[in-house]
C-alpha positions in Angstrom: 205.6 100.2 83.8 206.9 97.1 81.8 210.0 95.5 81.5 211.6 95.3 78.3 213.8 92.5 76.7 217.0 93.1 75.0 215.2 92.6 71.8 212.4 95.2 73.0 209.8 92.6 73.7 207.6 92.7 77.2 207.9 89.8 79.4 205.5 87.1 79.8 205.0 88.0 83.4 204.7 91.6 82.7 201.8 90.8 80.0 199.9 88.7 82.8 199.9 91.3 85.1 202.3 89.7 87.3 206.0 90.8 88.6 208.4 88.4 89.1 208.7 88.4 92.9 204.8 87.2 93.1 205.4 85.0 89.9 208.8 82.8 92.2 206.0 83.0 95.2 203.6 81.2 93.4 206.0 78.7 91.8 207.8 78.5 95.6 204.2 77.8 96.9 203.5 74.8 94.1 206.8 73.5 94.1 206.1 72.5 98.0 202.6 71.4 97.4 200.7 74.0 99.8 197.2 73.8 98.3 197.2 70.0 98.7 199.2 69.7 102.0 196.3 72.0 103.6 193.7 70.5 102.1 195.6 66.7 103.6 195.3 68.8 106.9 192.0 70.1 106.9 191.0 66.5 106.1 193.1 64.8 109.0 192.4 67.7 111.8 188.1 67.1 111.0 188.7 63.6 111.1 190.6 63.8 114.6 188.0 66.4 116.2 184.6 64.2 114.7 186.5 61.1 116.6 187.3 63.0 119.6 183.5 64.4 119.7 182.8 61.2 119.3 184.5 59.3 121.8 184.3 61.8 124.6 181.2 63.7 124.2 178.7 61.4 122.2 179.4 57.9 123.4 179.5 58.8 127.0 176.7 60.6 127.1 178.1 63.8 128.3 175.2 65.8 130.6 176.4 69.5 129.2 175.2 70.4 126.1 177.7 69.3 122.8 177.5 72.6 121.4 179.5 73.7 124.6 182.5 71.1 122.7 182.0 72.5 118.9 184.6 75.2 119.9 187.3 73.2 121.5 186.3 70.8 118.4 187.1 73.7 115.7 190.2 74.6 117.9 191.2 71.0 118.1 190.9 70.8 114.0 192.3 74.0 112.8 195.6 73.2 115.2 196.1 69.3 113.9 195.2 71.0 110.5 197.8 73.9 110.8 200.1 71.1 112.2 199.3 68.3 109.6 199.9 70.8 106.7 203.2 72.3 108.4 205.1 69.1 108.8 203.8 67.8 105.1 205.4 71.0 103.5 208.6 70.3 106.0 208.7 66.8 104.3 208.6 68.1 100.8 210.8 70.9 101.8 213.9 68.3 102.6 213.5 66.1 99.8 213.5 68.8 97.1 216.2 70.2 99.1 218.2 66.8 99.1 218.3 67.1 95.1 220.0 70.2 94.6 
């Protein structure tokens, strides 16, 4: 089913293959910089669980095995990552907001 203009053309989005609620998703999703504020997180919540590993579990010489820490390590990242990427898109959020 397309939609027709006035002048009995399609759409743009229509001849994509794309409605217009997914097409102001996506442009919702890039005008708040998503992709790169999660990818900033990822980067930040590794960095914080390699130097946690590091400082508590390597250095110290811990007795238990380190593979016993890889999954409070992954849980330690994907939170500061989940975190990292949340306040990020807040930030963009209420400046883009402070311009209208």
């Amino acid at each position: 089913m397309a939609s027709e203009r006035p002048d009995g053309g399609e759409s743009a989005a229509d001849l994509d293959g794309v409605d217009d609620a997914a097409g102001g998703r996506a442009a919702f999703v890039a005008a708040l910089r998503v992709r790169r504020n999660a990818r900033w997180g990822l980067a930040a919540g590794l960095a914080l669980a390699l130097a946690a590993f590091v400082l508590f579990v390597a250095l110290p010489g811990s007795r238990r095995s380190p593979l016993l820490y890889v999954g409070l390590g992954f849980v330690l990242a994907m939170s500061t990552a989940g975190l990292v990427a949340f306040l990020l898109t807040l930030g963009r959020a209420v400046r883009l907001s402070r311009r209208l």
